[in-house]
C-alpha positions, 0 to 999 in steps of 0.5 A: 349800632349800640352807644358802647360801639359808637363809643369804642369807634369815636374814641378810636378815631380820636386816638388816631388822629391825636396820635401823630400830631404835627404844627408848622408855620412854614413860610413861603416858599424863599425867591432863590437863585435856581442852581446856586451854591448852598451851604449847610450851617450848624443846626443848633442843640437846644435840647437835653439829648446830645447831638440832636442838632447833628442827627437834624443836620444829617437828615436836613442834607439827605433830604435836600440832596434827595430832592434835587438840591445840587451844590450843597456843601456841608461846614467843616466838621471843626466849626461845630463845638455842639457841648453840653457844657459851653454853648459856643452858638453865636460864635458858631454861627458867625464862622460858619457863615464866614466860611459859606461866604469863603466857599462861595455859598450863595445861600445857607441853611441853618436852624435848631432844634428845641426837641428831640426825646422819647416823651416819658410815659406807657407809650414814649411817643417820640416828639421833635421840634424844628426851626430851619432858616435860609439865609442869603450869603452876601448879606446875612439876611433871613429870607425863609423861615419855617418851624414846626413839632411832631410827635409819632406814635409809641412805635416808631422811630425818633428819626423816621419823626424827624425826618417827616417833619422836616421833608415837610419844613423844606418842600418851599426851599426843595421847589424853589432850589431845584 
């Protein structure tokens, strides 16, 4: 094999793996009641791109009721005021977890979301950034946390990204709910 060969392949191999980089810190996985009642909180818009914390909250509900998770239920769609211009997210929050506490909720999901674009450039790799976090009702309490990015090669969807990354972010809570 020539030098120009083993090159070409190395430098392959580099754009392969570099391609579809991810980073997480997940936590372990939350000591949860099996079979309770779940409620899903707003996902909170830290981002540019309007919305991103609704399309995070739709692909965290299909996840979880894919993989078992029974008794989730969404916040009503009045509690969320995601806006570009005033950012209601405390406040947000808080009503949304009295609500969870009303519906008998015994543990919540929520979270953020700090990236959700096509990065600028030839090849617009599409990049997400995610934190989710269960907490218990009753109490308010975070007991799981997890937060991770992942950008997707040139050609792939935004939310195919995102929907990897936070399959991978909730693999702890899917096996300790169901």
């Amino acid at each position: 094999m020539t030098l120009h060969r083993l090159l070409v392949r190395l430098t392959a191999a580099a754009v392969f793996v570099l391609g579809g980089c991810t980073t997480v810190d997940i936590g372990a996985p939350p000591a949860v009641e099996r079979g309770a009642r779940w409620a899903l909180l707003p996902i909170m818009n830290h981002t540019e791109t309007p919305q991103a914390g609704l399309r995070a909250e739709v692909i965290v509900d299909g996840v979880l009721r894919a993989n078992g998770v029974a008794g989730l239920r969404r916040y009503p769609a009045g509690l969320n005021n995601e806006s570009l211009f005033e950012p209601l997210e405390r406040k947000q929050f808080d009503a949304a977890l009295a609500w969870a506490r009303g519906a008998g909720a015994r543990y919540a999901l929520a979270g953020a979301v700090d990236e959700w674009r096509y990065k600028v450039g030839i090849d617009g790799e599409p990049a997400v950034g995610v934190t989710l976090q269960v907490i218990d009702v009753p109490t308010g309490e975070v007991v799981w946390s997890a937060a991770g990015g992942k950008t997707g090669w040139s050609r792939e969807a935004l939310s195919a990204v995102a929907q990897k990354l936070i399959r991978q972010l909730l693999q702890p809570v899917i096996g300790a709910a169901r």
